[in-house]
N, C-alpha and C positions, 0 to 999 in steps of 0.2 A: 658102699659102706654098709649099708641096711642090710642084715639076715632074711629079712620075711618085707613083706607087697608095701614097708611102707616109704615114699618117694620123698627124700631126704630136702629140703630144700637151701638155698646159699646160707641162709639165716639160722636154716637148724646146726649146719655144716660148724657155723661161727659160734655157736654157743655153747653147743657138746667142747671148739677147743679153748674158748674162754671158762670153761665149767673147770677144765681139766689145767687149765692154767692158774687157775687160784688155789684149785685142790693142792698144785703142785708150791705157790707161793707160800700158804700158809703149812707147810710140810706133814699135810694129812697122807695117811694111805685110805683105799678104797671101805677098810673096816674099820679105821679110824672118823671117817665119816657114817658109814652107815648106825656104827656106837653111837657116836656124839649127838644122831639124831633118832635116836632109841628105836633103829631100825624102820622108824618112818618110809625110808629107803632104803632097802636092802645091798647087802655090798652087792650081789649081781647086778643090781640096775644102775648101781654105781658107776662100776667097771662099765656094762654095757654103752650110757652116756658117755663114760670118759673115751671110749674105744670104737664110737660111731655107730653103736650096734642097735639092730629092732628100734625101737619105738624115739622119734627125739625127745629132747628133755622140755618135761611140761613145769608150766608158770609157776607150782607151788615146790617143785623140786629145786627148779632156778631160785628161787628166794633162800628154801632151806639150805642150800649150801651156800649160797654168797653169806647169810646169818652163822652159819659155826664157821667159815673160814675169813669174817671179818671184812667182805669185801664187799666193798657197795653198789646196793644191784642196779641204781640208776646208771652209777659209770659204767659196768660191766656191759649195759644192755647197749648203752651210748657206742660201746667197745666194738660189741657184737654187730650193730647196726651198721657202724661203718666198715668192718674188718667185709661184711658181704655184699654191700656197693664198691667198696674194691676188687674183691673177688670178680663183680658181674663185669667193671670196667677191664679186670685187667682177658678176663674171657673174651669178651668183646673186640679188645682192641686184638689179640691172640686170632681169634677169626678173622678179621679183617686183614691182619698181616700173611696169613695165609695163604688168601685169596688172591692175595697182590704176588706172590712170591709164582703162587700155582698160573698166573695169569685169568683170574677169570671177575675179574674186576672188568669194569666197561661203563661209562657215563651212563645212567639212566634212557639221557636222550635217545641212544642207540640202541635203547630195545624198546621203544612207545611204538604203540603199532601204527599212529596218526602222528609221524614225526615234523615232514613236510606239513602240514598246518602250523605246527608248532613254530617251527622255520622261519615260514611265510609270516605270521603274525597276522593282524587284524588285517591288511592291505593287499593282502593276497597275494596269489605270484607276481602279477602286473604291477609289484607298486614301484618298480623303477621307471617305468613308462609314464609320459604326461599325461595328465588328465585330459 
C-alpha cells in the first residue's frame, strides 16, 4: 500500500478504512474535507489516507476528521482496534490452514531434538521394570 519506506501496520491498515468509511457516511469528498477543515489537511493527504498511500494517518488528523464528519472517535478507534485483531486472527488462522493443506504441520514433539527423555519422563527407560 505505502508509496515511500514507511511499513504500514494492521492498525494503520484499519484506520486509513474506517477514515474513509465515515468520510464516505457522512457524504464528504476528499475537498469537502480538506475545506471544512481550512486546509488543516490538505485534499492530497486526504486522498492519500483514504487510498493507503505514504505516511498512515496521525492522532490529530484522526480526530479532525471524525469532528467535521460527526463521528465519534472513541467508537471509531474501538472499530479500528478490533477490525486489526481480526485481520491478525484471520491471517493467522489462513497460515495455519496452509500449512496443514501443504502438509507441513507435525506435532512439536517430533521435532525436539531430546524427545526420548521427553518419552521416558522422570522414570527413565527402565520404569517398566521392578525395582
Amino acid at each position: 500500500m505505502p508509496t515511500k519506506k514507511y511499513q504500514w501496520s494492521k492498525e494503520d491498515i484499519a484506520a486509513a478504512t474506517a477514515i474513509d468509511r465515515i468520510i464516505k457516511k457522512a457524504g464528504k469528498t476528499n475537498a469537502a474535507v480538506a475545506e471544512a477543515l481550512d486546509n488543516a489537511i490538505s485534499y492530497n493527504r486526504v486522498r492519500d489516507i483514504r487510498n493507503g498511500f505514504k505516511a498512515p494517518v496521525r492522532l490529530s488528523e484522526f480526530l479532525a476528521i471524525c469532528g467535521i464528519c460527526d463521528a465519534d472517535p472513541i467508537t471509531t478507534l474501538q472499530k479500528v482496534i478490533s477490525d486489526a485483531k481480526a485481520k491478525e486472527e484471520d491471517e493467522r488462522v489462513s497460515t495455519a490452514l496452509e500449512k496443514v493443506q501443504r502438509g507441513d504441520m507435525a506435532l512439536a514433539a517430533y521435532a525436539i531434538d531430546n524427545k526420548q527423555e521427553y518419552i521416558d519422563g522422570e522414570a527413565g527407560p527402565d520404569y517398566d521394570e521392578p525395582a
